[in-house]
N, C-alpha and C positions, 0 to 999 in steps of 0.2 A: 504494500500500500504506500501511498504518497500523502507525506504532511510536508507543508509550505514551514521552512524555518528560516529566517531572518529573510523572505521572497524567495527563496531558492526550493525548490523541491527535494523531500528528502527522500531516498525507499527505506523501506521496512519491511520484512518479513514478519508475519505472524502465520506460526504452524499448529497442527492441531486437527480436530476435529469440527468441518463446520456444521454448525447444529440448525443454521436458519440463515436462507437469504431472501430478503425484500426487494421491491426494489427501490426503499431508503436506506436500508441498511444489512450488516451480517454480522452472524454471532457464530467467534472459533472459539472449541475447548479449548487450551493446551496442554500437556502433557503434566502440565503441574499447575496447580493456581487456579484463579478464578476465569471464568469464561471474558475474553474481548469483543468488544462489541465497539464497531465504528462502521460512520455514513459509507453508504454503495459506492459517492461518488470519489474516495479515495481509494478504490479498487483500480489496479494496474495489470495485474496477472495475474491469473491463480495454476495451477498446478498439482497434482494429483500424485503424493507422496509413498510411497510405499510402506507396507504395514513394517511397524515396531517388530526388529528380528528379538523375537521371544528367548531369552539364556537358557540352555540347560540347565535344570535344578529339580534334584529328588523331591520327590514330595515333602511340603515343609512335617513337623512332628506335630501333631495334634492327639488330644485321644481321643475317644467315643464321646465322652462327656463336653471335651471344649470343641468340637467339630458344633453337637448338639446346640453349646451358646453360642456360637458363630452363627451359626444359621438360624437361630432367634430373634439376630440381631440384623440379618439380611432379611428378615423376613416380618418387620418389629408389628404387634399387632397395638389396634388403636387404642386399647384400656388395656392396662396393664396391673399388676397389683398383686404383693408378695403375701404371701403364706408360710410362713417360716422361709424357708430355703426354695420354699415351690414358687412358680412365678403362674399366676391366675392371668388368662390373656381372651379379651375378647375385641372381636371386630364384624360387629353383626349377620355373623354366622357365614362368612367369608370367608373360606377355607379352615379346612381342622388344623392345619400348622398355625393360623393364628386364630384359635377358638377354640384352644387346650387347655390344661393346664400341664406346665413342664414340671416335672416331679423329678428332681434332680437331688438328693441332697434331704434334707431331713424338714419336715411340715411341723414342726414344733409342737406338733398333737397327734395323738395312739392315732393309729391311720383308720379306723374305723370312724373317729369323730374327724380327722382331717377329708377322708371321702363324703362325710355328708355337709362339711362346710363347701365345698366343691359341689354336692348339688345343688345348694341351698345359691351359692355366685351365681352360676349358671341359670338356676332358675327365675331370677330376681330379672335377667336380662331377657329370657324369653329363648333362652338356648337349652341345648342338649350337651350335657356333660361330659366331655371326653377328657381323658388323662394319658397327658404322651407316657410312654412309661420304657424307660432304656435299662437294658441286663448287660453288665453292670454302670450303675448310676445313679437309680432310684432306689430307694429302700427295700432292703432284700424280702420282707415279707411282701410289699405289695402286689405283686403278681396272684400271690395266694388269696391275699385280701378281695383284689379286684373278682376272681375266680368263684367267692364265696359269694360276691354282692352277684353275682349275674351278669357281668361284662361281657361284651363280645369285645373280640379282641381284632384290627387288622394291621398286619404288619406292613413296613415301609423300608426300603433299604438307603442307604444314604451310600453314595458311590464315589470314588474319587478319582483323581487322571492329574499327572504332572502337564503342564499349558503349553510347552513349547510344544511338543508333537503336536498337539490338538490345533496351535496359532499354524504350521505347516502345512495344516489341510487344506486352506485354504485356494483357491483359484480364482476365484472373482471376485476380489472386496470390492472391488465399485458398485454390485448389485447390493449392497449390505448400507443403509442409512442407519447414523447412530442420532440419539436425542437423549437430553438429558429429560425428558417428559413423554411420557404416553402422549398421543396425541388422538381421535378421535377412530383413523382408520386403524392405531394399533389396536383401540379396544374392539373393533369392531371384529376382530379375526381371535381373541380372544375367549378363551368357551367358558371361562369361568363369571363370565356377569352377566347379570341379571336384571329383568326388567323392573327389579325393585330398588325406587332411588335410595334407600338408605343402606343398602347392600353395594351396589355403586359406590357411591361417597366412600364405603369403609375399604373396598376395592381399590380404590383410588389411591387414598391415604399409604393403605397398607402397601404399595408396588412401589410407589416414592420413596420410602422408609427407606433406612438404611445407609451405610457411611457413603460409598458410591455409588449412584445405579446409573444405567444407562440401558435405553431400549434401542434392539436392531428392527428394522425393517428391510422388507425386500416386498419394495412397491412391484405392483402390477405395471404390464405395458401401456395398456391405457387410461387415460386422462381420470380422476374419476372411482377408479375400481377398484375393491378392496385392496389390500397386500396379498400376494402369496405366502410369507411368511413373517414370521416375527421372533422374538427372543428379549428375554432380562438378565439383567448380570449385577450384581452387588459386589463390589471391592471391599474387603476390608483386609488388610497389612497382606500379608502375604496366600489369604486365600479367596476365590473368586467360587461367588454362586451364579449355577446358571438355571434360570427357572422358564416357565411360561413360554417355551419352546413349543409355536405350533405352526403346523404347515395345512394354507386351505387344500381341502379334497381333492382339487383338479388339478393343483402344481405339485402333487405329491410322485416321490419316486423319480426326484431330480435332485436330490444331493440337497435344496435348501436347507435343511435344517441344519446337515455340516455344514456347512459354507456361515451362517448363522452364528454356529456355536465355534467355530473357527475366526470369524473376526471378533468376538466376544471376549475370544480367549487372547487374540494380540492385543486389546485394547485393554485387557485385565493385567498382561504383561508389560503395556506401557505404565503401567501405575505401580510397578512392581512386583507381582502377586507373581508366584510359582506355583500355585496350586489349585485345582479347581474340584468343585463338590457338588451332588445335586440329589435331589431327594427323588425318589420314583415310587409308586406301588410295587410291590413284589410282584402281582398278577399283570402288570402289563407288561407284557410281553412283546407289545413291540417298539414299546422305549428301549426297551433293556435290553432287546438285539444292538439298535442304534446306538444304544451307549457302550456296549459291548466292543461293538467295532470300533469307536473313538477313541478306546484303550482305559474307558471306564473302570476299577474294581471295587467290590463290595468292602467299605472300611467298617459299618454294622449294619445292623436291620435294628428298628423300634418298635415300638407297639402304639397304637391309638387304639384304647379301651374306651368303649362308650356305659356311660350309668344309667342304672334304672332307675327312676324315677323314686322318690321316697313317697 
């Protein structure tokens, strides 16, 4: 860009991520710092830089438990509120990762009275009671507890992959748009919302959340038309979530979704992170092909118990 200094014109580069161009103005990420933003008409050249070469680096060390609050924290739900060591989460009824309660660590009450304070949250908001429940993590009798109340239990796996291989997949970052904001056609290709505004709003909230995020698209060819696919990623120090990975029906069995989670993962290595993580069902089977092939492994499986009602 060109700023006029004592009459003379100056250049400047600013590199980055651009998240929006008008035609008054544009706004670049950069690799560090807060987003720049200056008028169209000090645009001279732009140019199309090549992705962030991702370092080789083992998977950083985490364990079952701090993977657990990392991804609590990439995923922060709208009301939050502790129970002894347990963290009480709702976000009106907006995904069971945030409309749990994480039971990590000791509830400061015989867990027969800590599970009916946990209905009684729950029910006060108009939810159904679920309790993430990690072996080992959570308190060792509670599995048995939950067992005796009548829980259905379903498990979830949590998966991991060092990011440089995964930043390598890529071959077409130009088809791949990043924003620091959902925007209207990403939620629209999104399957988790709902035509209830106060589920929306928590939706919203909840996808913003978190130290960095950043949403991909891969707009459609024409003017207008949904995305063919989308993606989220949360930054935090050294390890990257990637969530809300979904590809429309008809652009499917075209590699978007790598290509997706592949600039994801160079843009999580631009901020530093060597590691990336993502939560799946155990029964979907064909997430867990595809993350299979992206050189995903299982680092635990948890449990989301749901309560019966008192």
């Amino acid at each position: 860009m060109s700023e006029p200094v004592d009459g003379r014109p100056v250049f400047r580069d600013v590199i980055g991520v651009l998240e929006s161009w008008t035609d008054r103005e544009l706004t670049v990420v950069p690799r560090r710092g807060a987003p720049v933003t200056f008028p169209a008409d000090l645009l001279v050249a732009g140019k199309t830089v090549p992705l962030f070469p991702a370092r080789r680096a083992p998977l950083p060390a985490a364990t079952p438990v701090e993977l657990q609050r990392i991804a609590a924290a990439g995923w922060p739900a709208v009301e939050q509120e502790p129970l002894g060591e347990w963290t009480l989460r709702a976000s009106a009824g907006f995904t069971r990762r945030a409309n749990s309660v994480q039971a990590l660590g000791d509830p400061g009450l015989p867990l027969p009275a800590a599970l009916d304070a946990v209905r009684d949250w729950y029910a006060a908001r108009g939810l159904p009671a679920h309790v993430e429940v990690l072996t080992p993590g959570s308190p060792p009798a509670l599995a048995a507890e939950l067992d005796r109340a009548g829980a259905t239990l379903a498990p979830t796996q949590v998966r991991v992959a060092p990011l440089a291989p995964l930043a390598r997949t890529v071959r077409d970052p130009q088809a791949v748009r990043l924003s620091r904001t959902a925007d209207a056609a990403w939620m629209s290709l999104y399957r988790r919302v709902t035509a209830d505004p106060e589920v929306e709003r928590a939706a919203r909230q909840v996808i913003h959340g978190g130290p960095s995020v950043w949403f991909a698209t891969v707009p459609a060819p024409e003017a207008g038309a949904p995305p063919l696919a989308i993606g989220r990623l949360a930054v935090d120090g050294d390890w990257a979530c990637f969530s809300a990975v979904e590809v429309a029906p008809a652009a499917r069995r075209r590699g978007l979704a790598t290509t997706v989670m592949g600039v994801l993962a160079a843009r999580a290595a631009e901020e530093g992170a060597t590691g990336g993580y993502l939560q799946v069902e155990a029964e979907n089977d064909t997430a867990l092909a595809l993350y299979d092939r992206l050189g995903f492994t299982t680092s635990h499986t948890y449990h989301y118990a749901r309560l019966s009602p008192r």
